[in-house]
N, CA, C and O of each residue as an XYZ file, in Angstrom:
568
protein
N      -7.989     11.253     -4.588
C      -7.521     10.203     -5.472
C      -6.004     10.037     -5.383
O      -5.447      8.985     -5.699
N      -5.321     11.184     -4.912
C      -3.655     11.313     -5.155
C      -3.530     10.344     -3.748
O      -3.059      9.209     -3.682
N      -4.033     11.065     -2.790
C      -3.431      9.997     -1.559
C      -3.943      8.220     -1.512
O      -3.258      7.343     -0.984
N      -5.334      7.976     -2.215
C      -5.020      6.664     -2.661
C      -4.144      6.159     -3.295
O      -3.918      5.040     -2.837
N      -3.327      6.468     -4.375
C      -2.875      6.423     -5.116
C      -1.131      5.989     -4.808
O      -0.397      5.172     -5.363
N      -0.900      6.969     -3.648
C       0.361      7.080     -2.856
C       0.183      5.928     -1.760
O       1.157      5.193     -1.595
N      -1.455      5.596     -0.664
C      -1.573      4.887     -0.145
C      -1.240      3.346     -0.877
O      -0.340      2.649     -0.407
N      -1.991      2.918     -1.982
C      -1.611      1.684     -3.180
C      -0.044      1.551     -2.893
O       0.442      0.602     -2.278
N       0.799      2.791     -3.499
C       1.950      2.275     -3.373
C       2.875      1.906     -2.244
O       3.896      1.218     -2.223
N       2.351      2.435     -1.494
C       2.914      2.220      0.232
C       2.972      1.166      0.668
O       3.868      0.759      1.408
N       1.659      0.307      0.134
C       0.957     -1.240      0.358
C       1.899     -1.796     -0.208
O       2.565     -2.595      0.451
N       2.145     -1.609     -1.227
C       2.725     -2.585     -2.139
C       4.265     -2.391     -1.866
O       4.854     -3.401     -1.482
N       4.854     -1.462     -1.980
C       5.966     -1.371     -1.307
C       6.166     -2.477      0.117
O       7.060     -3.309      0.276
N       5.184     -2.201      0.904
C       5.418     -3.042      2.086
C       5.042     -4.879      1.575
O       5.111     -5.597      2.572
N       4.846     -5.314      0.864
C       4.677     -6.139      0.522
C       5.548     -6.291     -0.249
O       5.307     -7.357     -0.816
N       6.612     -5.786     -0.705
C       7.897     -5.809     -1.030
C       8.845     -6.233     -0.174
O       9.619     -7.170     -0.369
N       8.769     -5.380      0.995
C       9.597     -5.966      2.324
C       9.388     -7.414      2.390
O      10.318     -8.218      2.445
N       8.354     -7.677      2.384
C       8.097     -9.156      2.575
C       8.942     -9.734      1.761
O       9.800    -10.539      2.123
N       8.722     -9.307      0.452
C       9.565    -10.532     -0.576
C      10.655    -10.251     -0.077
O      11.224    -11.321      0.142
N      11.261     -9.435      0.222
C      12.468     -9.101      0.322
C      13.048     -9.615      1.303
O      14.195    -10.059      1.257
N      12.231     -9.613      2.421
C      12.619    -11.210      3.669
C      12.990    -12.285      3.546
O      14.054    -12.842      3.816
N      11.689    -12.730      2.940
C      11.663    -14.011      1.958
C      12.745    -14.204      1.392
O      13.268    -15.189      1.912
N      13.470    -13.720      0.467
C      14.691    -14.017     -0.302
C      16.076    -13.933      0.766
O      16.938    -14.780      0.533
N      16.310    -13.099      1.766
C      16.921    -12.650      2.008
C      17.359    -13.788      3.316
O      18.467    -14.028      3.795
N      16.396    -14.188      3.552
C      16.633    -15.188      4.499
C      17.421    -16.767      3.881
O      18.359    -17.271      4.498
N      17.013    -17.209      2.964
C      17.759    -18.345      2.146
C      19.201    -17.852      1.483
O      20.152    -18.600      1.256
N      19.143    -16.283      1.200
C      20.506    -16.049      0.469
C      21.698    -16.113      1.261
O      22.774    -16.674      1.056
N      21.138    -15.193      2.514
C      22.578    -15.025      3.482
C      22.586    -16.373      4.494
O      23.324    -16.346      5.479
N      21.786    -17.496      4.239
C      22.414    -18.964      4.755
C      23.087    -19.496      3.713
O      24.215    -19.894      4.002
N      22.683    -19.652      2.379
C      23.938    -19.831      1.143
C      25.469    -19.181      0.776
O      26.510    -19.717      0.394
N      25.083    -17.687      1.093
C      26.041    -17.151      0.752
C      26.712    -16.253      2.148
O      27.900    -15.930      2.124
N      25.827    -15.902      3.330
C      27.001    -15.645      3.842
C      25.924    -14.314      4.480
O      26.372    -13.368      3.831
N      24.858    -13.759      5.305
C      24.568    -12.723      5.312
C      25.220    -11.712      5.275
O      24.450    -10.875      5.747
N      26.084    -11.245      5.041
C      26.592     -9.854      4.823
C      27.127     -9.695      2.965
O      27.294     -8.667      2.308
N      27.232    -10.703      2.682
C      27.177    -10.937      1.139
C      25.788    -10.800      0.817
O      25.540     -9.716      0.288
N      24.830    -11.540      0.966
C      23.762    -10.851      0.922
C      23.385     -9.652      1.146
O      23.060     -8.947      0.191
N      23.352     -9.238      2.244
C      23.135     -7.766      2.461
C      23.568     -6.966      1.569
O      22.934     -5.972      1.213
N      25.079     -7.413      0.942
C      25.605     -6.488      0.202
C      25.142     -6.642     -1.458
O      25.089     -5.792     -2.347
N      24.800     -8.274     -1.461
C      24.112     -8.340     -2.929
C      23.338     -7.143     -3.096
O      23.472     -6.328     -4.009
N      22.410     -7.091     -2.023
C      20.804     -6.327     -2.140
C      20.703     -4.385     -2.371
O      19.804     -3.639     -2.759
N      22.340     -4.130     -1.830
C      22.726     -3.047     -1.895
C      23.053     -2.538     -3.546
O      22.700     -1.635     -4.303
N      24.013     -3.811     -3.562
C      24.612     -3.548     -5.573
C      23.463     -3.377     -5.995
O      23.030     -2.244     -6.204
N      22.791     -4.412     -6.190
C      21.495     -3.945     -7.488
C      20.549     -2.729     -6.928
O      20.225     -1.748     -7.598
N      20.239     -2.935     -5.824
C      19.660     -1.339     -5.664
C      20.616     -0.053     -6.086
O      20.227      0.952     -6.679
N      21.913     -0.322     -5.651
C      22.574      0.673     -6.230
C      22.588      1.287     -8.130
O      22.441      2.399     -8.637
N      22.820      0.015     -8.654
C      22.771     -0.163    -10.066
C      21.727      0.328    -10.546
O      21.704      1.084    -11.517
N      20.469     -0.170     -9.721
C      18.951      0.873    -10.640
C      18.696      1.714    -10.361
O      17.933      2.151    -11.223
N      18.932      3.007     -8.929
C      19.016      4.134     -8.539
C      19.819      4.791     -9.665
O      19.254      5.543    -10.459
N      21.474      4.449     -9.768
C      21.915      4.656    -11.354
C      21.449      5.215    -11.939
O      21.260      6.428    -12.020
N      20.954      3.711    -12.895
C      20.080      4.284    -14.230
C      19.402      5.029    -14.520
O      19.415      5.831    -15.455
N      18.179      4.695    -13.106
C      17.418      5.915    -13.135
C      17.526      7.502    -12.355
O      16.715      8.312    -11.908
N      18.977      7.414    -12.481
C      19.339      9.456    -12.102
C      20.027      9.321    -13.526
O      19.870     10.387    -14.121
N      20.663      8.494    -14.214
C      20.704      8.862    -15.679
C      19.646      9.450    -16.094
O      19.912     10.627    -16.338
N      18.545      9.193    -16.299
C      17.339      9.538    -17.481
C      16.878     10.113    -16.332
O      15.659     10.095    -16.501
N      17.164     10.792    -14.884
C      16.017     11.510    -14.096
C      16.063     12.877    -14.895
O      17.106     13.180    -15.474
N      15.141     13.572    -14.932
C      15.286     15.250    -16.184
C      15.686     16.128    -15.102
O      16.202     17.175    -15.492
N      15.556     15.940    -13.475
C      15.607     17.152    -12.646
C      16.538     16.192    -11.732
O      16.015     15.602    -10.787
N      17.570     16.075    -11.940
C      19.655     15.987    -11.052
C      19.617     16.728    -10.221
O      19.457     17.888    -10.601
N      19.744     16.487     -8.553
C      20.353     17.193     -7.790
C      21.065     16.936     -7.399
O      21.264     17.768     -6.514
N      22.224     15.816     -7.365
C      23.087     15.230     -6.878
C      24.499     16.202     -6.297
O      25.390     15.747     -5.580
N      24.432     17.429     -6.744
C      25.224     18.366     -6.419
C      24.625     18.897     -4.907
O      25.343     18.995     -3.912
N      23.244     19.203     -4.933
C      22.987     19.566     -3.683
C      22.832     19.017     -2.894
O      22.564     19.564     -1.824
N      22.933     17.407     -3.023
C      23.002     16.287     -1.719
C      24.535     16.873     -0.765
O      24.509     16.675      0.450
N      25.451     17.378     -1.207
C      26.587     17.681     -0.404
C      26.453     18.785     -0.038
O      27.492     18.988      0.590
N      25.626     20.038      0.023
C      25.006     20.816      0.596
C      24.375     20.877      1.748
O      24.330     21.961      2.331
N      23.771     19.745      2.299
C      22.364     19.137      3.241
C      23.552     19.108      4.877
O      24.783     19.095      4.902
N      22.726     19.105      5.856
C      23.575     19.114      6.732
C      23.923     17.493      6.452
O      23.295     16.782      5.667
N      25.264     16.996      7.413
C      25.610     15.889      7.128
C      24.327     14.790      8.260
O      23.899     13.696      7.892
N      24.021     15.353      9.376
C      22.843     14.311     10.141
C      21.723     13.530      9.026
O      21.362     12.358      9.140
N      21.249     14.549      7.864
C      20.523     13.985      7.067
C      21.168     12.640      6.785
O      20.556     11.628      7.125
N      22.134     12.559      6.303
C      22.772     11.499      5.350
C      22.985     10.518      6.637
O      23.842      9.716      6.266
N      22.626     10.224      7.904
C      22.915      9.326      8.461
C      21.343      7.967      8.359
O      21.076      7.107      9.198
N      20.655      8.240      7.129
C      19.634      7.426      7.449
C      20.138      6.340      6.395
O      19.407      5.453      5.954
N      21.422      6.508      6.060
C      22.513      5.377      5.000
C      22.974      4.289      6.059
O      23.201      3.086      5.929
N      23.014      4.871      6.807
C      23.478      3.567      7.903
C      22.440      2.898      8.240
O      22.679      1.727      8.533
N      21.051      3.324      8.322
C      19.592      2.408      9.093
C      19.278      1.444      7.892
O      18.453      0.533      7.969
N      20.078      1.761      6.684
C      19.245      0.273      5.776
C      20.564     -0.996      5.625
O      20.109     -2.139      5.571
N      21.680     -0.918      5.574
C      22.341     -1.983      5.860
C      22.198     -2.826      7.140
O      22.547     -4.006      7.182
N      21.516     -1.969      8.475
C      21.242     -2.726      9.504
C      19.962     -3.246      9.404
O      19.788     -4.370      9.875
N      18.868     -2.570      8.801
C      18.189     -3.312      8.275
C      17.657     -4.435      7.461
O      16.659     -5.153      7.525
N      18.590     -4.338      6.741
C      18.469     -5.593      5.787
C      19.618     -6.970      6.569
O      19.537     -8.192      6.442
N      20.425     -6.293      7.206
C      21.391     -7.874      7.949
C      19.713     -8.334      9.093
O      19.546     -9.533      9.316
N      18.896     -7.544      9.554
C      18.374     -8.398     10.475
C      17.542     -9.228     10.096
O      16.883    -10.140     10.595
N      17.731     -8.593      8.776
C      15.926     -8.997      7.588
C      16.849    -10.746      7.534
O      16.329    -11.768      7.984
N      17.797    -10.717      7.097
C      18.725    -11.763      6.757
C      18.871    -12.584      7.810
O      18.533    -13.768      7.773
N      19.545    -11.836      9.140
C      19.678    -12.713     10.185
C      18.330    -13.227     11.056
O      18.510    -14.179     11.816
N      17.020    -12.647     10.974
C      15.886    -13.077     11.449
C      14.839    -13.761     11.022
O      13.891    -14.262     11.625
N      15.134    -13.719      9.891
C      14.165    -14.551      9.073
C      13.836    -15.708      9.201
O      12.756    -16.123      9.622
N      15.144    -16.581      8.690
C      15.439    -17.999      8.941
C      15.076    -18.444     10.321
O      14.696    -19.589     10.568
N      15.176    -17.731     10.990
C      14.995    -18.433     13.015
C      13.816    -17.932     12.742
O      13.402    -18.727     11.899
N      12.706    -16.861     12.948
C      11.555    -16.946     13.079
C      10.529    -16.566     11.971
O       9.507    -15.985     12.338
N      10.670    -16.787     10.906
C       9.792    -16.637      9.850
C       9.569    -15.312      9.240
O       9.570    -14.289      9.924
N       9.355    -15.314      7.815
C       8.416    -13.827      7.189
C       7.958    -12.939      8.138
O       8.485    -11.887      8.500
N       6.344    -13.743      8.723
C       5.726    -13.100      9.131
C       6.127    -12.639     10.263
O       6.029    -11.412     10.298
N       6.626    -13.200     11.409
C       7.326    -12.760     12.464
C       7.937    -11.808     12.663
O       7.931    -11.122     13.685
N       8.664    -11.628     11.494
C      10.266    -11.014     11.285
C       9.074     -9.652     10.889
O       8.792     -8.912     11.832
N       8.617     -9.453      9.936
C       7.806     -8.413      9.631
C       6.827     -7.460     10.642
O       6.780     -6.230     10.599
N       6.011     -8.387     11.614
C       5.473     -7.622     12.188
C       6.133     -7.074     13.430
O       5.679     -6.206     14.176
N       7.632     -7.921     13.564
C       8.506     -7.254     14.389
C       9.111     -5.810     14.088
O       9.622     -5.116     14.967
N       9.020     -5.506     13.011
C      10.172     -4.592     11.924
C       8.838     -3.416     12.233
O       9.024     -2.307     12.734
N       7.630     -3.908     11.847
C       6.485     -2.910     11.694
C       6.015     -2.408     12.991
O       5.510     -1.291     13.109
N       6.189     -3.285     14.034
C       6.546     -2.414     15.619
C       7.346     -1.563     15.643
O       7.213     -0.341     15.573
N       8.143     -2.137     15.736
C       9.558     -1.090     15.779
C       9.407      0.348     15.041
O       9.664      1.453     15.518
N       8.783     -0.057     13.387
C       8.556      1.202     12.648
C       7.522      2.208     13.310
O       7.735      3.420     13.352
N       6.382      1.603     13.823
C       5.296      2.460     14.241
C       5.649      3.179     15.269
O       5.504      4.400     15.231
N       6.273      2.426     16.573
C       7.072      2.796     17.319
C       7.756      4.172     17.486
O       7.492      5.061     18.296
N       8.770      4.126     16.446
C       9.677      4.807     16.259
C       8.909      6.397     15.472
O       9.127      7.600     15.616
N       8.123      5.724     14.775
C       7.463      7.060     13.947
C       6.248      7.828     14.737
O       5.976      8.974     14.379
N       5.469      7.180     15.870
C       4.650      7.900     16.572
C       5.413      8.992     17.494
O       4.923     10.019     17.963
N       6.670      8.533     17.628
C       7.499      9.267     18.714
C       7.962     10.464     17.948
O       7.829     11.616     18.362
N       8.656     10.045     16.510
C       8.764     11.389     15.684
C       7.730     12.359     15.240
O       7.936     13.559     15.056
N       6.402     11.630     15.055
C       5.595     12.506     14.551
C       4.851     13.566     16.124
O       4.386     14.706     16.143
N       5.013     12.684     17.093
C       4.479     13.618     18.423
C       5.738     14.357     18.565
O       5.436     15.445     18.075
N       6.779     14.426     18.877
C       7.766     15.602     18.909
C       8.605     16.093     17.872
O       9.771     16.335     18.183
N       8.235     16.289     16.686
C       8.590     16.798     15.232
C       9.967     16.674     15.410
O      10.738     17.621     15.252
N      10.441     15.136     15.852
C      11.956     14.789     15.502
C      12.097     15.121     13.852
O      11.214     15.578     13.126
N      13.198     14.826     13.557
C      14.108     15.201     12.607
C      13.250     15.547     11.047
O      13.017     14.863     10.051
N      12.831     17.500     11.592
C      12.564     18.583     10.974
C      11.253     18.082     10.474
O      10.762     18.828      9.627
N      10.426     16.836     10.816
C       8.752     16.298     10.473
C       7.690     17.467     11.259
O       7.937     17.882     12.392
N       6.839     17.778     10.694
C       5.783     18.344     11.447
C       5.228     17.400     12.234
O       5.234     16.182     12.060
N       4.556     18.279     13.460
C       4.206     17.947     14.943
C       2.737     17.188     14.509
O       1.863     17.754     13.853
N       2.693     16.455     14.775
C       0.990     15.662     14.929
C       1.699     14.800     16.446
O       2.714     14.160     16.723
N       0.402     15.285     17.158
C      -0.370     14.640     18.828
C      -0.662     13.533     18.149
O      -1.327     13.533     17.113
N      -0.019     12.183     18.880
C      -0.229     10.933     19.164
C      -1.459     11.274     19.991
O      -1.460     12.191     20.812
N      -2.958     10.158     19.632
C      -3.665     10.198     20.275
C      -4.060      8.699     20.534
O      -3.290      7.810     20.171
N      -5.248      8.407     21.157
C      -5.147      7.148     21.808
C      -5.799      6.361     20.675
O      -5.838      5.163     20.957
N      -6.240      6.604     19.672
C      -6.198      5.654     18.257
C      -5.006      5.629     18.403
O      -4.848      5.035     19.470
N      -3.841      5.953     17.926
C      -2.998      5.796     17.593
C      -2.157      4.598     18.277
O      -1.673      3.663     17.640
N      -2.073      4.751     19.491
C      -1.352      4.306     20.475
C      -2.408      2.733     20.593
O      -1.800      1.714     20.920
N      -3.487      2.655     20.401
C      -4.130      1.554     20.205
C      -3.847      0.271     19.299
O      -3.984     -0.949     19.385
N      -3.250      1.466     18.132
C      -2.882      0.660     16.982
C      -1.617     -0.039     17.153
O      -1.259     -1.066     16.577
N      -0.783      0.867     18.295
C       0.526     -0.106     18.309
C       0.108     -0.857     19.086
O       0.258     -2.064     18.896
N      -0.503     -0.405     20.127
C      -0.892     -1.798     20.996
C      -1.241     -2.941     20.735
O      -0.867     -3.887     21.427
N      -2.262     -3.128     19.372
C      -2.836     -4.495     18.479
C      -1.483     -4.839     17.744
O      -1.280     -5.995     17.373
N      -0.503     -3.780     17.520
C       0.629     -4.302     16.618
C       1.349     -5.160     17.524
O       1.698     -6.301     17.220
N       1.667     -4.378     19.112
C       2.517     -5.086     20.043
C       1.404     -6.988     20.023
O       1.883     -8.110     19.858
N       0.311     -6.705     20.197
C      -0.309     -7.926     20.261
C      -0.424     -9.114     19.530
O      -0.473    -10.270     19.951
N      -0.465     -8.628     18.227
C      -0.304     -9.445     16.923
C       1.343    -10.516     17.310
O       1.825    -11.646     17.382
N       1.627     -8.786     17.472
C       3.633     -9.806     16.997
C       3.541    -10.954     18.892
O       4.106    -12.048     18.875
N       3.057    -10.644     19.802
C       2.974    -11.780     20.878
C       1.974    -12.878     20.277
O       2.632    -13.914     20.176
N       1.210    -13.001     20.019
C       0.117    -13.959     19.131
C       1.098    -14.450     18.532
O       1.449    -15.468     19.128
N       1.824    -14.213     17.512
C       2.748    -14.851     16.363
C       3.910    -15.977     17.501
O       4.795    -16.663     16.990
């Protein structure tokens, strides 16, 4: 029941990305994509905030503890969100998405077959590799 539960939110999260395309593509032609980008940063910043105010268990002391490589996954969401911004508008939501979700699967079959950065080892098998293949296919279809 727990991993449904976590699966639900994963969904929905990713269906977040979407909106988050969606908006992101009309803002940074109004305002400027990197103003955008940076809108999307403030308010995420602002409710992370609040909620380490009222979090009951603070570790914010031991984030400067961590080796510093951890903290480089701060740089993969500002480039993320300028492409969300800069790709949208030229090729659509859906486009832009199942491009992003290549790339993600991509990138994560390769970490999870050689337990890149400190993930346990799971063998890519040919399900797997199937699935990017229908992903690579989808995003040529589109």
């Amino acid at each position: 029941m727990q991993h449904a539960l976590i699966l639900l939110g994963v969904l929905i999260a990713g269906m977040g990305l979407s909106v988050e395309a969606g908006l992101l593509g009309p803002l940074g032609e109004q305002v400027g994509h990197l103003s955008a980008t940076l809108s999307i940063f403030m308010v995420g910043a602002l409710l992370l905030s609040l909620a380490l105010l009222f979090s009951p268990k603070r570790k914010l002391g031991a984030l400067f503890k961590q080796p510093r490589w951890l903290l480089t996954g701060g740089v993969m969401g500002p480039m993320y969100v300028i492409v969300l911004t800069l790709a949208t508008p030229l090729v659509g939501v859906g486009m832009t998405m199942v491009g992003i979700l290549c790339g993600q699967v991509a990138a994560s079959l390769a970490i999870d077959h050689f337990g890149w950065l400190g993930s346990e080892r799971r063998q890519v098998d040919g399900y797997r590799l199937g699935a990017l293949a229908m992903i690579l296919a989808a995003l040529w279809l589109m």
